[in-house]
N, C-alpha and C positions, 0 to 999 in steps of 0.2 A: 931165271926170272924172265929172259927176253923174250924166252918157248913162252912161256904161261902168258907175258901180257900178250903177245900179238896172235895168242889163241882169243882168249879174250875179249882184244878191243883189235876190229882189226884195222881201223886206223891206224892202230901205232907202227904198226909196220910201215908205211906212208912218211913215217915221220924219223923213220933208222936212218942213220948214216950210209953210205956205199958199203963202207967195210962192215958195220954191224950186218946188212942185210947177208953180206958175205957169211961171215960167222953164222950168224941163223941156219944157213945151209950145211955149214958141216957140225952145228949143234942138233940137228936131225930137222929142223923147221919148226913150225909150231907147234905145240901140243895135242893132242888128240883130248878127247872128252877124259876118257879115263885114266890119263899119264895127269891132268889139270883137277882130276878130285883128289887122288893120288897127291901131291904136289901141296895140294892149298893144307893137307893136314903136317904135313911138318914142321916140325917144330919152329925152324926158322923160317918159316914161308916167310912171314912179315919183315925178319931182318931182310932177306934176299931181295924183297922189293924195294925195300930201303937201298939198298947197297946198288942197286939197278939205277937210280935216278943219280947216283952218284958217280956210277960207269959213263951215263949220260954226258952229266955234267963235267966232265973230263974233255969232252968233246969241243964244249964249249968255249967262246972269248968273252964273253960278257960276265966276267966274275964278279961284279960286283952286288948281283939278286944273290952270292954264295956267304958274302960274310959272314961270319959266325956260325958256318956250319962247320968247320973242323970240329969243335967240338963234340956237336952231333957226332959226327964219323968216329969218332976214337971210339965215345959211347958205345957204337955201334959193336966196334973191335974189341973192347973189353969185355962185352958180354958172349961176343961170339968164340972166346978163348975158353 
């Protein structure tokens, strides 16, 4: 998901952590045009992006915008089993 958005938007790259930006690089970097139409039809595209704000948010200290999202997440997890 991190390829697809900072194909995407490419601000968000701007906005990766040190180490994310790191990983980007040995996740091959951003997307190319045709790995990103490729990519948006899978099945879990939409989980994956979900699951990417939540890799995010790991990053974070300010947990308190997260309350209630455990739930989310499990959802998330149960349907991706």
């Amino acid at each position: 998901a991190k390829r697809y958005l900072t194909h995407i938007d490419k601000d968000y790259y701007n906005r990766l952590s040190n180490a994310s930006k790191q990983t980007l690089v040995y996740q091959g970097g951003p997307m190319m045009n045709d790995e990103a139409e490729k990519y948006r039809l899978h099945p879990q595209f939409e989980c994956s992006l979900r699951m990417r704000t939540f890799d995010e948010a790991a990053k974070e200290i300010d947990f308190d915008k997260y309350e209630g999202k455990i739930d989310q997440y499990w959802n998330l997890v149960e349907k991706s089993i």
